[in-house]
C-alpha positions in Angstrom: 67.5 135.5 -94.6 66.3 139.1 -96.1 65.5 139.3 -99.6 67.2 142.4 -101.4 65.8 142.3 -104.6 64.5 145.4 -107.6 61.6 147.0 -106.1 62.1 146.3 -102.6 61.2 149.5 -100.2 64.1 150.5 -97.8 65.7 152.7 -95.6 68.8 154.1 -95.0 70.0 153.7 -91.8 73.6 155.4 -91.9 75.3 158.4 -93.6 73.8 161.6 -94.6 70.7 159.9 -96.1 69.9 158.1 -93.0 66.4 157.9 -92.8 65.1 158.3 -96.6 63.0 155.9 -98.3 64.7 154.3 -101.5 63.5 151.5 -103.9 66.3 148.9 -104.5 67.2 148.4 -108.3 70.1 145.8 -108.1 71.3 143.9 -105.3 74.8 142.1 -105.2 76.8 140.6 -102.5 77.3 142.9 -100.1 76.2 146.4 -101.7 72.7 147.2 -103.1 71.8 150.2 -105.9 69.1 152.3 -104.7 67.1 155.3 -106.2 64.8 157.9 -105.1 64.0 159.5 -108.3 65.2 162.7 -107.7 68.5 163.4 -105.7 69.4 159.6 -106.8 68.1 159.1 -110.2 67.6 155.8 -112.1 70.8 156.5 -114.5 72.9 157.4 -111.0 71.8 155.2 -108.2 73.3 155.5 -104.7 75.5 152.5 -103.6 75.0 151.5 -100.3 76.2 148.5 -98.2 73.4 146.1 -97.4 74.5 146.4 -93.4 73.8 150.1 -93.6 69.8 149.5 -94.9 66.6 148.4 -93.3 64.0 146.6 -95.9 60.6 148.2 -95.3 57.2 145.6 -94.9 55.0 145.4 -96.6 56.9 145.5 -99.6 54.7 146.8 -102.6 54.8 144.0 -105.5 53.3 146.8 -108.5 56.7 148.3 -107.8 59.1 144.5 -107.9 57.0 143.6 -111.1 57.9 147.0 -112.8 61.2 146.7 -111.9 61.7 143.1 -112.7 59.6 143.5 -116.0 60.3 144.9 -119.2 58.1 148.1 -118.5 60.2 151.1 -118.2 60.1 152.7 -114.8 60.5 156.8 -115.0 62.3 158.9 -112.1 58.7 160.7 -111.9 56.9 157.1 -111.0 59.5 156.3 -108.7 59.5 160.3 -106.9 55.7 160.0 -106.7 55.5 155.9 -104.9 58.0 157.3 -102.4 55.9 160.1 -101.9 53.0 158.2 -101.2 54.8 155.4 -99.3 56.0 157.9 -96.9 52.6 159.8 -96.1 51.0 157.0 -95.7 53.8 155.7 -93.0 53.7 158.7 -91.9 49.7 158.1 -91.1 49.0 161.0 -93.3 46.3 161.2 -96.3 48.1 163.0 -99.6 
């Protein structure tokens, strides 16, 4: 069974989103709370069903630990991981 947990990578798969990289920062039964850091910011997550999402491997665990600690995780850390996460999926060097 799939793990949705804080900090987990995903994508969207459906809606106008589909294809953007998000982090997950809650996970309930069937809906999850994802951020981007800048169109979907920490204070106003997008809620999405858990069918309409693909978790992303390998899952980064600097980003779960953040998330699950008590360090405060800013929209600017969360823009710039996405940012680098999707270059370097891409196959591109930023």
């Amino acid at each position: 069974m799939l793990k949705y947990e804080p900090g987990c990578l995903a994508r969207s798969l459906a809606g106008r989103d589909r294809g953007r990289l998000y982090i997950i920062l809650e996970a309930a039964d069937e809906y999850v709370a994802l951020t981007d850091g800048n169109t979907r910011q920490m204070d106003r997550p997008k809620r999405k069903k858990k069918k309409h999402i693909q978790l992303q491997y390998p899952q980064d665990e600097t980003m779960k630990q953040k998330l699950r600690g008590e360090k405060n995780v800013t929209d600017q850390e969360i823009r710039d991981f996405l940012e680098k996460e999707t270059s370097s999926r891409q196959g591109g060097n930023k």
